[in-house]
N, CA, C and O of each residue as an XYZ file, in Angstrom:
888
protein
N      70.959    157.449     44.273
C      69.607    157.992     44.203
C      68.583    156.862     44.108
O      67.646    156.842     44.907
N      68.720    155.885     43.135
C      67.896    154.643     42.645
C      67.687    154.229     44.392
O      66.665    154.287     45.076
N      68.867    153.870     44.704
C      68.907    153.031     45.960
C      68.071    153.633     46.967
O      67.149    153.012     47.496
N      68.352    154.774     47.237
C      67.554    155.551     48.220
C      65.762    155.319     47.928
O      64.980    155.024     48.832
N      65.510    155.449     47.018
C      64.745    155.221     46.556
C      63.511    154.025     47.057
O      62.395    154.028     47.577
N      64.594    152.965     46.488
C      64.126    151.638     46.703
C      64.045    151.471     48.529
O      63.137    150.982     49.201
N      65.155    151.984     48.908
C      64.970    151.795     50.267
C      64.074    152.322     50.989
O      63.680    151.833     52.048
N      63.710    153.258     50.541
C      62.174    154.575     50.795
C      61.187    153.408     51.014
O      60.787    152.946     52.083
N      60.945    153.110     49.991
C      59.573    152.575     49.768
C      59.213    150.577     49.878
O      58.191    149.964     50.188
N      60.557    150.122     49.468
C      60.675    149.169     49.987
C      60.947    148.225     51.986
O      60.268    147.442     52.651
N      61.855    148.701     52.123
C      61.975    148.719     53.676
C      60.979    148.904     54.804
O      60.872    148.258     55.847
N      60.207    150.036     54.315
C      58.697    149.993     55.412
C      58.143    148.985     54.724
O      57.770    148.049     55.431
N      57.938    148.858     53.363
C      56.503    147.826     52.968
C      56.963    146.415     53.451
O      56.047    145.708     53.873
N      58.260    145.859     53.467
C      59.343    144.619     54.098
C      58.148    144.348     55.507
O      57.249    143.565     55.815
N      58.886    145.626     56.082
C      59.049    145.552     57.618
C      57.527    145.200     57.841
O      57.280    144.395     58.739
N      56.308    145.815     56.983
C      55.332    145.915     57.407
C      54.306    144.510     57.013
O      53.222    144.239     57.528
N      55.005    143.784     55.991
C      54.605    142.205     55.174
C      55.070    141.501     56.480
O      54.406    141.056     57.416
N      56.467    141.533     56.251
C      57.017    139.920     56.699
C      57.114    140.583     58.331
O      56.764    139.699     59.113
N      57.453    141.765     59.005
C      57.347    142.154     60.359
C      58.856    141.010     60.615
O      58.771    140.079     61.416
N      60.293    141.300     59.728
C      61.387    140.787     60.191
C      61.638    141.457     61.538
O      61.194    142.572     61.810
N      62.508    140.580     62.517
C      63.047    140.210     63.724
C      64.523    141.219     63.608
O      65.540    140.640     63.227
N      64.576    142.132     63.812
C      65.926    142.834     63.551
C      67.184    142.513     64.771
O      67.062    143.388     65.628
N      67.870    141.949     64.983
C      68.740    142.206     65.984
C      70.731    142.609     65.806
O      71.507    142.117     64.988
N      70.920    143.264     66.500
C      71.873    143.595     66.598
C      72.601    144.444     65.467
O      73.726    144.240     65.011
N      71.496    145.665     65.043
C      72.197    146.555     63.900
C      73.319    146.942     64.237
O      74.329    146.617     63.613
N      73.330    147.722     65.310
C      74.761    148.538     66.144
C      75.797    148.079     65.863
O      76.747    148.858     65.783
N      76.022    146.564     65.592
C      77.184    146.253     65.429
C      77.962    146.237     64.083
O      79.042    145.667     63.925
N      77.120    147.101     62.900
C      77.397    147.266     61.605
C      77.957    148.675     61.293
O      77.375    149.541     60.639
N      79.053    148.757     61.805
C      79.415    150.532     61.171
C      79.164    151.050     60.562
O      79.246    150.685     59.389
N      78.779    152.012     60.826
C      77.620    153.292     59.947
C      78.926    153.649     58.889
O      78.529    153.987     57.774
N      80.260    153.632     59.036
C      80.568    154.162     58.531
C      82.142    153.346     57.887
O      82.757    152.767     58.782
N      82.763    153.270     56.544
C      84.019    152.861     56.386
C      83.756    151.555     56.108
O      82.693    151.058     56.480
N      84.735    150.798     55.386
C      84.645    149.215     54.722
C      84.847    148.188     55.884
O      85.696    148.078     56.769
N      83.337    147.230     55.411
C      82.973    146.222     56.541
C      82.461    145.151     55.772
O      81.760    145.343     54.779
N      82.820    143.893     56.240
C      82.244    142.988     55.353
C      81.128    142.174     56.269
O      81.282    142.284     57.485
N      80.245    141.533     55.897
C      78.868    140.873     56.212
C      79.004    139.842     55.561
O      78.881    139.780     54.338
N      79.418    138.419     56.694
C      79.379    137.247     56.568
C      78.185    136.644     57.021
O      77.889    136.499     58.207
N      77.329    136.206     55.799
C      76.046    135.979     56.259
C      76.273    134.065     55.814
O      77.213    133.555     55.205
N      74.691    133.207     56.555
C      74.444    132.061     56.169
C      73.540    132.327     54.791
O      73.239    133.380     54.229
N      73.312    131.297     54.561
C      72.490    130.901     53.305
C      71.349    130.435     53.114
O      71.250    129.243     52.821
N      70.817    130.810     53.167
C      69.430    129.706     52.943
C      68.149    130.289     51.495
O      67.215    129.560     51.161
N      68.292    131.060     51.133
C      67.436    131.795     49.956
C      68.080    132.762     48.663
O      68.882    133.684     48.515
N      67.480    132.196     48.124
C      67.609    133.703     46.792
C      67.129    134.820     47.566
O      67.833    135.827     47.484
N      66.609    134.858     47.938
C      66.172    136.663     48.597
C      67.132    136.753     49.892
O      66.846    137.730     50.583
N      67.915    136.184     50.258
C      68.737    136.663     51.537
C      69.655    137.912     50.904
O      70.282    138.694     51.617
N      69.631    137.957     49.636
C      70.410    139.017     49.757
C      69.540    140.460     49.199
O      70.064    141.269     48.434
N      68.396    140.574     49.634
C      67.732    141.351     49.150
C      67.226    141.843     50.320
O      66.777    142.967     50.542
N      67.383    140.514     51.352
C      66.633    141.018     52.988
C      67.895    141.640     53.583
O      68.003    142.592     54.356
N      68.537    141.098     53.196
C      70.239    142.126     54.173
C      70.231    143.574     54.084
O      70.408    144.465     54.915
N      69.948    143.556     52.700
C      70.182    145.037     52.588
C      69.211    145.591     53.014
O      69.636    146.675     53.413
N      67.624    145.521     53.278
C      66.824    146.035     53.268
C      66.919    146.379     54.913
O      66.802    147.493     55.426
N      67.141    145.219     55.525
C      67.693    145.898     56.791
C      68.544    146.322     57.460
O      68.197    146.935     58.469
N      70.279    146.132     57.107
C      70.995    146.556     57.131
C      70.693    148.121     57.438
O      69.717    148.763     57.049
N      72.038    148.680     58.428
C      71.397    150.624     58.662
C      72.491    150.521     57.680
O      73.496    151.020     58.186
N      72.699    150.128     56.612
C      73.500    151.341     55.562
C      73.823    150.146     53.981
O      73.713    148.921     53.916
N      74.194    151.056     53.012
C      73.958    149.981     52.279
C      74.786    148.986     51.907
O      75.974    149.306     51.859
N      74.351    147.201     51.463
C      75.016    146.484     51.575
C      75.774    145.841     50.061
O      75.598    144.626     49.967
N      76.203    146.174     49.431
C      77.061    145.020     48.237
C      77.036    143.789     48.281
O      77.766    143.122     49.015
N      75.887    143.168     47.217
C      75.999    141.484     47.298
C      76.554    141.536     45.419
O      76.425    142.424     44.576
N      77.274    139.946     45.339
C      77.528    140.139     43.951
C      76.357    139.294     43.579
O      75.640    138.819     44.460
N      76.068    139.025     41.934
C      74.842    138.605     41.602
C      75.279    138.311     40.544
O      76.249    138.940     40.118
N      74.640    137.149     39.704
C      74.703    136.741     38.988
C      74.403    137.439     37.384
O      73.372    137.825     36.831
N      75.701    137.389     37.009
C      75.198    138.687     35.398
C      74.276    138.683     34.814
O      73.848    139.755     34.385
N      73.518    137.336     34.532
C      72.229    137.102     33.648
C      71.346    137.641     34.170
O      70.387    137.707     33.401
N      70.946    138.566     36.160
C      69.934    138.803     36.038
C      70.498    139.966     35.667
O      69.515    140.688     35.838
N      71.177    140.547     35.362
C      70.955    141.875     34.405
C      70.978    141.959     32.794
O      71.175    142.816     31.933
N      70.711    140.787     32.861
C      70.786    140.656     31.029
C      69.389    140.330     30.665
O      69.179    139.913     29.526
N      68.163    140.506     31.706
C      67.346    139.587     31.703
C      66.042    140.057     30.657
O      66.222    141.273     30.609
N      64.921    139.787     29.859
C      64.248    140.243     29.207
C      62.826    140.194     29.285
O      62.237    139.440     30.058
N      62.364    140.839     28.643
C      60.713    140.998     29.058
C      60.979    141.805     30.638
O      62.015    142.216     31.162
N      59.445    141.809     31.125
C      59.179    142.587     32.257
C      59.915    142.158     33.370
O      60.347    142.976     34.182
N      60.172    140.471     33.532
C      60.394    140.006     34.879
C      62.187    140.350     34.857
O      62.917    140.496     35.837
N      62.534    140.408     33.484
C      64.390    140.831     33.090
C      64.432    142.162     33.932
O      65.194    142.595     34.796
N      63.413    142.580     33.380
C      63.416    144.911     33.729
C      63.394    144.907     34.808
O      64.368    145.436     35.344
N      62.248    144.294     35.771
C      62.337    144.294     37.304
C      63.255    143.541     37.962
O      63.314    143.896     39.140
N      63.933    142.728     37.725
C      65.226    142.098     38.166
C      66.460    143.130     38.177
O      67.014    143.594     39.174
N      66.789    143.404     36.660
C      67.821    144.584     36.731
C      67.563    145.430     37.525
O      68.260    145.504     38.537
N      66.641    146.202     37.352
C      65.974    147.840     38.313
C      66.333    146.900     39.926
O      67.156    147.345     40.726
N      65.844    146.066     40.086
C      65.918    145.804     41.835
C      67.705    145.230     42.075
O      68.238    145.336     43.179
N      68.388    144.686     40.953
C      69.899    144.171     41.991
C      70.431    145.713     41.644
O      71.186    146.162     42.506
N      70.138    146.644     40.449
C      70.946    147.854     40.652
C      70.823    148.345     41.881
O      71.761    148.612     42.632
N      69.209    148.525     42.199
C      69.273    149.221     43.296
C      69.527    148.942     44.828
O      69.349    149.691     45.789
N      69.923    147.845     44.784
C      70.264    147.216     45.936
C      72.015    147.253     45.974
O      72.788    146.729     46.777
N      72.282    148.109     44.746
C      74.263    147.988     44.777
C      74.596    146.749     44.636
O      75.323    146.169     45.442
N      74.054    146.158     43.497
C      74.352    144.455     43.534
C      75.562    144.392     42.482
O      75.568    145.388     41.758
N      76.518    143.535     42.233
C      78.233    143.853     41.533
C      77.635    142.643     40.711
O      77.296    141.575     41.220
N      77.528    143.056     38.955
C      77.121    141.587     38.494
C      78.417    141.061     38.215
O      79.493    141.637     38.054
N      78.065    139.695     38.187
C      79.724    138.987     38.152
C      79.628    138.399     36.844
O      78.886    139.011     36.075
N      80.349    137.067     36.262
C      80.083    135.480     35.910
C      80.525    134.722     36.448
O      81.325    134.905     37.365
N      80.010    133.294     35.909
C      80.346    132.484     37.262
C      80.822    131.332     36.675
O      80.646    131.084     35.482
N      81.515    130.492     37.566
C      81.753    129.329     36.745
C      83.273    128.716     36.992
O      83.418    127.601     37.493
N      84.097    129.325     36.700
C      85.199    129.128     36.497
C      86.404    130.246     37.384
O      86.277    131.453     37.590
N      87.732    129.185     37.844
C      88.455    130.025     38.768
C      88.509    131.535     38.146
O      88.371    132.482     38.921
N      88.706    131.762     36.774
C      89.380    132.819     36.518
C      87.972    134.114     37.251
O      88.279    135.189     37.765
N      86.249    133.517     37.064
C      84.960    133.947     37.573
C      85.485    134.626     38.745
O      85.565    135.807     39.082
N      85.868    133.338     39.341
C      86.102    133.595     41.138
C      86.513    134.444     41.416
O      85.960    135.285     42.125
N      88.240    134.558     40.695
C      89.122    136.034     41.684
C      88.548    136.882     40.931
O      88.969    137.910     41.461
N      87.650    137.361     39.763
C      87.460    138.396     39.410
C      86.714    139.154     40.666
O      87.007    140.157     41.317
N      85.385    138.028     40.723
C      84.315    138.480     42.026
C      85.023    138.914     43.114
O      84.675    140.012     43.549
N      86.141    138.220     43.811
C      86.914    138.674     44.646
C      87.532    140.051     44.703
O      87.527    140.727     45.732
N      88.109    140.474     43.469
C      88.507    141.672     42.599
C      87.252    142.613     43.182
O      87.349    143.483     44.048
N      86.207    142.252     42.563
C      85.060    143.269     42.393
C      84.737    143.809     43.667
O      84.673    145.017     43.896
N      84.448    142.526     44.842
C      84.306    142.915     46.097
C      85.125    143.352     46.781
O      84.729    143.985     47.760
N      86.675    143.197     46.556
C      87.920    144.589     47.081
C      87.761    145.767     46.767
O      88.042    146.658     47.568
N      87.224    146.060     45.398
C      86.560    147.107     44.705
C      85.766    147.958     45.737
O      86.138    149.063     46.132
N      84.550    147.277     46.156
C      83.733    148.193     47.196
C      84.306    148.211     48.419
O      84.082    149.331     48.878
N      84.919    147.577     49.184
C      85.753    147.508     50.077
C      86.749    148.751     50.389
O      86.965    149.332     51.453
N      87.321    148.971     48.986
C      89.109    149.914     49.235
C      87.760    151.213     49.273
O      87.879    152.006     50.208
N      86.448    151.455     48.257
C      85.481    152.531     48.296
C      84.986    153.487     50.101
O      84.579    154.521     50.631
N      85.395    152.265     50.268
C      84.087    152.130     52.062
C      83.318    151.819     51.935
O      82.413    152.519     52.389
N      83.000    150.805     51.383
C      81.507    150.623     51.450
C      81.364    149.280     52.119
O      82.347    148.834     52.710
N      80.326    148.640     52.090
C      79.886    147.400     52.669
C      79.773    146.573     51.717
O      79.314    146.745     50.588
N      80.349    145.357     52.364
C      80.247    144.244     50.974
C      79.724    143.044     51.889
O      80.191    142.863     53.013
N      78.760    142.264     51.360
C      78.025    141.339     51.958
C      78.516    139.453     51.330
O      78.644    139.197     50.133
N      78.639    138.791     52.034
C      79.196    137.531     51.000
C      78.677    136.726     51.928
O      78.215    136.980     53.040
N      78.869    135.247     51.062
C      78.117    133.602     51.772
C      79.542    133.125     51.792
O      80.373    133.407     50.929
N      79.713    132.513     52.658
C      80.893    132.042     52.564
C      80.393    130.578     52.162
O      81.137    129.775     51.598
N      79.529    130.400     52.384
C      78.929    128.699     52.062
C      79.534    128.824     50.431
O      80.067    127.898     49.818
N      79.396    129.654     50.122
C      79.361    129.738     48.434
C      78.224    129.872     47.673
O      78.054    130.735     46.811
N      77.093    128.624     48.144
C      75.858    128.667     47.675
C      74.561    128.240     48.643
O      74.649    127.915     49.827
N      73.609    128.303     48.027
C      72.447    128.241     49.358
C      72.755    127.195     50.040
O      73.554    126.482     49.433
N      72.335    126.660     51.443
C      72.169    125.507     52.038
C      70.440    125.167     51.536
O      69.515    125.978     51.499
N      70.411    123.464     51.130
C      69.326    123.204     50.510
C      68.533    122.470     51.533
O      67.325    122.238     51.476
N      69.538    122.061     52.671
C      69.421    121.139     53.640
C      69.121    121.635     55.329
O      68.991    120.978     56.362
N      69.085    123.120     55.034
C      69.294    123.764     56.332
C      70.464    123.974     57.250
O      70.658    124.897     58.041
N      71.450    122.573     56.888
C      72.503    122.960     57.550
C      73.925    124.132     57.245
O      74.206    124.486     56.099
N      74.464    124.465     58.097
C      75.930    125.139     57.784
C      76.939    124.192     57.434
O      77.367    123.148     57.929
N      77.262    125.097     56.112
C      78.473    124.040     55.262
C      79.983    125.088     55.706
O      80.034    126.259     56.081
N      81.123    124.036     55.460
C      82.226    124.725     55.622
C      82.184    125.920     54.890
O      81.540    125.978     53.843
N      82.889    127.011     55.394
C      83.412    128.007     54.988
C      84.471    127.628     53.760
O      85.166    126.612     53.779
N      84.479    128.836     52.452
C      85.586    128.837     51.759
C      86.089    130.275     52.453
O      85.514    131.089     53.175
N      87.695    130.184     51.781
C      88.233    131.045     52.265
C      88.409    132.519     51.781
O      89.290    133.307     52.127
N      87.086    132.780     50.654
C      87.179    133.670     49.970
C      87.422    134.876     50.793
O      88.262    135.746     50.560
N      86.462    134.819     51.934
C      85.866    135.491     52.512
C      87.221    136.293     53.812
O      87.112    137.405     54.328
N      88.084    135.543     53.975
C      88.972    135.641     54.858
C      90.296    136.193     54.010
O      91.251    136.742     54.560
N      90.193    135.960     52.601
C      90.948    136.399     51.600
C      90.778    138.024     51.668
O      91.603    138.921     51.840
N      89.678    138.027     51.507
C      88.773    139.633     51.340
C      89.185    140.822     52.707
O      89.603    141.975     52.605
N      88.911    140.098     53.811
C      88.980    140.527     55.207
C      91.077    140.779     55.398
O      91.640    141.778     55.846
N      91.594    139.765     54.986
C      93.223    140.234     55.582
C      93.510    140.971     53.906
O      94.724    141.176     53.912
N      93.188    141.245     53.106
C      93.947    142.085     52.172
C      93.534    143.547     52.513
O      94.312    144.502     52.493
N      91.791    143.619     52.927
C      91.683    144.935     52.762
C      91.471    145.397     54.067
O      90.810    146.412     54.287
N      92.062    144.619     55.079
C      91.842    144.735     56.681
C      90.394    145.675     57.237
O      90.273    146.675     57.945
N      89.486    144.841     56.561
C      87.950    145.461     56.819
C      87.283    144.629     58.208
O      87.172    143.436     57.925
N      86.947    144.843     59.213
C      86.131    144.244     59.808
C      85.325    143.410     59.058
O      85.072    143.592     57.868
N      84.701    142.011     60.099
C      84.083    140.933     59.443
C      82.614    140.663     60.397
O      82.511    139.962     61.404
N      81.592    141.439     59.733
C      80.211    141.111     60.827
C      79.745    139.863     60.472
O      79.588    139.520     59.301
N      79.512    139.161     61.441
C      78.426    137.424     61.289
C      77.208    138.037     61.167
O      76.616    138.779     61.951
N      76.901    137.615     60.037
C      75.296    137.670     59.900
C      74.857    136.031     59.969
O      75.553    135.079     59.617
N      73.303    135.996     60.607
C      72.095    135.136     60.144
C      71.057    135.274     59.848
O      70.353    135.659     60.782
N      70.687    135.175     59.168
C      69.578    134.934     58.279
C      68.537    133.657     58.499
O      68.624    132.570     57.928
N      67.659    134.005     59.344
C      66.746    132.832     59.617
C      65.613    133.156     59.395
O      65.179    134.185     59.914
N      64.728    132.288     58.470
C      63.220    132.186     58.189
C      63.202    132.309     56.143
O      62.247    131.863     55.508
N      64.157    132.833     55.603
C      63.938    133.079     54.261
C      63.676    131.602     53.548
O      62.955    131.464     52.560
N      64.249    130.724     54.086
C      63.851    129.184     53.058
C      62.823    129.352     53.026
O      62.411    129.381     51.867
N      61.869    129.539     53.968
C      59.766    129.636     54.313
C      59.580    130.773     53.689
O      58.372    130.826     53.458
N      59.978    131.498     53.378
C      59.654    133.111     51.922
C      59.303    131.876     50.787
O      58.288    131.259     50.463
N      60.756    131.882     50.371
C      60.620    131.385     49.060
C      61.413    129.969     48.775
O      62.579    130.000     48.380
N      60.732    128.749     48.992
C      61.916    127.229     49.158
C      61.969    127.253     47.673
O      61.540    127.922     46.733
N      63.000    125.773     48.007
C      63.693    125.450     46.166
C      63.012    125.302     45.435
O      62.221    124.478     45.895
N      62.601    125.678     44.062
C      61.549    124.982     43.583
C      60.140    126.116     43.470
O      59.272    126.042     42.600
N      60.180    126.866     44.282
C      59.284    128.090     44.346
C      59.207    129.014     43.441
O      60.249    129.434     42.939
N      58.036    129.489     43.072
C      58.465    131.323     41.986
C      57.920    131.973     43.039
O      58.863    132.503     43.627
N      56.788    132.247     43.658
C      55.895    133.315     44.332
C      56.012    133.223     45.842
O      55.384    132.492     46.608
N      57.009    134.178     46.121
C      57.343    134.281     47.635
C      56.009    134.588     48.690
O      55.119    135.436     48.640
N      56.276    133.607     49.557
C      55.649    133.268     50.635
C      55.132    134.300     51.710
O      56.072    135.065     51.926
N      54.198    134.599     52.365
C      54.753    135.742     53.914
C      55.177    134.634     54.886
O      54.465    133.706     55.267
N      56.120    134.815     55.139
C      56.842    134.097     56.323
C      57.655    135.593     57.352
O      58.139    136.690     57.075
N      57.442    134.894     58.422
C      58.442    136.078     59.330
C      60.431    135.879     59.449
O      61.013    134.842     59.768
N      60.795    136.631     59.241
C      62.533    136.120     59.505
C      63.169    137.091     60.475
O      63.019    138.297     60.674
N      63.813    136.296     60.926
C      64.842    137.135     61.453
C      66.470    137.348     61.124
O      67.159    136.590     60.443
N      66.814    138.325     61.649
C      68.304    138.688     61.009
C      69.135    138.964     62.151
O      68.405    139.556     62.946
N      70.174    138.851     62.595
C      71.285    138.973     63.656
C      72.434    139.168     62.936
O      73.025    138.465     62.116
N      72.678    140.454     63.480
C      74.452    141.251     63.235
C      74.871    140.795     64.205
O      74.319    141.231     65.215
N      75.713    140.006     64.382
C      76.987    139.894     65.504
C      78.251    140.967     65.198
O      78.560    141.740     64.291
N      78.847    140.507     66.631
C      79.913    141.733     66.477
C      81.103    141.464     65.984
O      81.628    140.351     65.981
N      81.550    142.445     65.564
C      82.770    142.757     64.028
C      84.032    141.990     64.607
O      84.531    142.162     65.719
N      84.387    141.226     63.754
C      86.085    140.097     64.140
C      86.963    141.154     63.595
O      86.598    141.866     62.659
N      87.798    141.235     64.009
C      88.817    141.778     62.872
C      89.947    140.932     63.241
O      90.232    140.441     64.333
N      90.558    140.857     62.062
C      92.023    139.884     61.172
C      92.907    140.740     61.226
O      92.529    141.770     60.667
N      94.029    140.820     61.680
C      95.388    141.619     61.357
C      96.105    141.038     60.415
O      95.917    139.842     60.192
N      96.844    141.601     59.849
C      97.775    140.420     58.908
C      98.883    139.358     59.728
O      99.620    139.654     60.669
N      98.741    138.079     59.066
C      99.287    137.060     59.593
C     100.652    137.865     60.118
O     100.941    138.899     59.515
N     101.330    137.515     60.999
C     103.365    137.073     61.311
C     103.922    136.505     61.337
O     103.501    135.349     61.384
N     105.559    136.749     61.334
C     106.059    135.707     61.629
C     105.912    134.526     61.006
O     105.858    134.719     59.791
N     105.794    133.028     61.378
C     105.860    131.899     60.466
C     104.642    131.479     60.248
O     104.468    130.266     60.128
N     103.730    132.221     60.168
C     102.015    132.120     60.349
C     101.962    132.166     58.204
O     102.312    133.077     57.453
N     101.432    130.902     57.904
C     101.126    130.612     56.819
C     100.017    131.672     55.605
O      98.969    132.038     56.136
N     100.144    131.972     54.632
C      98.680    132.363     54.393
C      97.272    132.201     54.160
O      96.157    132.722     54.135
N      98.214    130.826     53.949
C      96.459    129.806     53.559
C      96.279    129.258     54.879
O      95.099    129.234     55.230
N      97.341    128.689     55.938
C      96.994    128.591     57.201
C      95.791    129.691     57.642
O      94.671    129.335     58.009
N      96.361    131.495     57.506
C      95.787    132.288     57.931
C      94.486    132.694     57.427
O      93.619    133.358     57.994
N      94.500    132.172     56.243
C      92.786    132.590     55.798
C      91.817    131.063     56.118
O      90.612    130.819     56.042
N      92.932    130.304     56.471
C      91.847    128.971     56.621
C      91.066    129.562     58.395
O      89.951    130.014     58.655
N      92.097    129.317     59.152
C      91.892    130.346     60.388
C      90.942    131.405     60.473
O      90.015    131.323     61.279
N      91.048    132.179     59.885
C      90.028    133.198     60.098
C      88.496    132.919     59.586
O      87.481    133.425     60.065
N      88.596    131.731     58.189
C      87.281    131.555     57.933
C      86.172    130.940     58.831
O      84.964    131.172     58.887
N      87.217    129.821     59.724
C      86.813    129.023     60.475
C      86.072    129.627     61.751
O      84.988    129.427     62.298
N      87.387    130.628     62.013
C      86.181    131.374     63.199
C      85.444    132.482     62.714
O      85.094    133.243     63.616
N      85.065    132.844     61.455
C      83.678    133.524     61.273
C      82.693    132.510     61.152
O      81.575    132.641     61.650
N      83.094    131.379     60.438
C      81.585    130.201     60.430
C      81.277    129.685     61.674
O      80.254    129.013     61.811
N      82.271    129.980     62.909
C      81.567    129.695     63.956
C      80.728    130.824     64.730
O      79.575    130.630     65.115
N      81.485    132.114     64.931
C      80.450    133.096     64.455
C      78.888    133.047     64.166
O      77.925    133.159     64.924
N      78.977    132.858     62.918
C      77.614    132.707     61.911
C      76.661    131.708     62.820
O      75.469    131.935     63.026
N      77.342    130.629     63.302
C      76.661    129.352     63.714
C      76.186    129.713     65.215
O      75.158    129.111     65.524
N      76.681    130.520     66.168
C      76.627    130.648     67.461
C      75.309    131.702     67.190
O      74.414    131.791     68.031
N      75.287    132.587     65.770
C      74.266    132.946     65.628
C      72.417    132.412     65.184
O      71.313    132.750     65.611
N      72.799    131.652     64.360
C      71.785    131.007     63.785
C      71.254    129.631     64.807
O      70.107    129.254     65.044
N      72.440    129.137     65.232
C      71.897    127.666     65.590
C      71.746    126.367     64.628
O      71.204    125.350     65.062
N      72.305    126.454     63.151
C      71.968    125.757     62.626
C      72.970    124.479     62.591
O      74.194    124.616     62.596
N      72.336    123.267     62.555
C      72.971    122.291     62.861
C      74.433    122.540     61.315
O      74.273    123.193     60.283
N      75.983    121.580     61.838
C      77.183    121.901     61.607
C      77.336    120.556     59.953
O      77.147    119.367     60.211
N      77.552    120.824     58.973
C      78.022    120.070     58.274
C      79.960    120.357     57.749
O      80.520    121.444     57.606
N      80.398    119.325     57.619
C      81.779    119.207     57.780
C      82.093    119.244     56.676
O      83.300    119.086     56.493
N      81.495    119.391     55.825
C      81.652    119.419     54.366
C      81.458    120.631     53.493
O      80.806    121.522     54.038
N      81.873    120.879     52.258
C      81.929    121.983     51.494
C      80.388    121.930     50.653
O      80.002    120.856     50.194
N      79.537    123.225     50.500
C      78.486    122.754     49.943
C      78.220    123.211     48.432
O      77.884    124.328     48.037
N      78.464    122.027     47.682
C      78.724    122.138     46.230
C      77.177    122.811     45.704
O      76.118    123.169     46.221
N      77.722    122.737     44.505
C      76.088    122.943     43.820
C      75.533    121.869     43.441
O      76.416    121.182     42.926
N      74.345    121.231     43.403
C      74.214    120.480     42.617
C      74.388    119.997     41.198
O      74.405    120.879     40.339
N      74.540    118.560     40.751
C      74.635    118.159     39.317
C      74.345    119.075     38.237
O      75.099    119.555     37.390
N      72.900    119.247     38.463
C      71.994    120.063     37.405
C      72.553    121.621     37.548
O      72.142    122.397     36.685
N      73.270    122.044     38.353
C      73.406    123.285     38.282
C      74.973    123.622     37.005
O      75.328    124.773     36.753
């Protein structure tokens, strides 16, 4: 209900601010568990997915913004609930497979689950290697895997920013990979390394963004 809601009234006022670039919804099944491998570039990319997405999307989020206080805590909670956001913690392996856990969770449901495979924003613009969370997710619960991009949100809101920007973005659904389960003498970490690799190329044939060969950590301070 919340969600519907938010999507009511949010989604036209989106469309009608920033006038996002929509392409290739069709290729997001209206219906049954699908995952949305998107790039990185903003705190709000996962607030623009869903908003345009035709159905709704599962990002996980960080627990503290639902722990959050005063007014800007209340409107944080009220907006990742209603966006179907899975709060996690973070930090540590045992963090990781839980999140993993959580997002099989909406997955085995039908629903749509949205993930970075970068792990964390790109600060640099470029595409960082894929982890294999994402390919973990895709051969256990044999969900289709849409490439998303996400281009223009760094110009919303860059690092370092509180008060989002009007900038225009655009968004591109590419069409759904699907993973069978490995055979035969086909490895598993071979097989999820494999499959991650060709969704980040995917992602990249979408966006255009120049290729980094490297994993993209968080920074020190983080």
């Amino acid at each position: 209900m919340l969600h519907a809601a938010v999507r009511l009234v949010l989604a036209p006022l989106a469309r009608l601010v920033y006038r996002p670039v929509i392409e290739g919804r069709r290729n997001v099944p209206r219906n049954g568990a699908v995952i949305l491998a998107a790039n990185h570039l903003s705190f709000i990319d996962s607030v623009v997915i869903p908003l345009v997405a035709p159905r709704p999307v599962a990002f996980l989020a960080k627990a503290e913004y639902f722990r959050g206080r005063g007014v800007k805590g209340w409107l944080l909670k009220r907006l990742f609930t209603a966006i179907d956001a899975v709060p996690v913690e973070r930090g540590t392996h045992r963090s990781a497979q839980a999140s993993l856990e959580a997002a099989l969770g909406v997955l085995e449901r039908g629903g749509a689950f949205g993930i970075y495979p970068e792990g964390t924003r790109s600060r640099d613009g470029r595409l960082y290697r894929g982890r294999t969370g994402v390919a973990w997710l895709a051969l256990t619960s044999g969900a289709p895997v849409v490439p998303v991009a996400v281009l223009g949100t760094d110009r919303i809101q860059p690092v370092g920013t509180r008060i989002p920007r009007i900038r225009r973005v655009t968004v591109r659904f590419g069409a759904p990979l699907h993973f069978p389960q490995p055979t035969g003498g086909t490895r598993a970490a071979q097989a999820r390394r494999e499959a991650t690799d060709e969704i980040m190329d995917a992602i990249h044939a979408l966006s255009g963004q120049p290729r980094a060969t490297d994993y993209n950590d968080l920074p020190a301070a983080a």
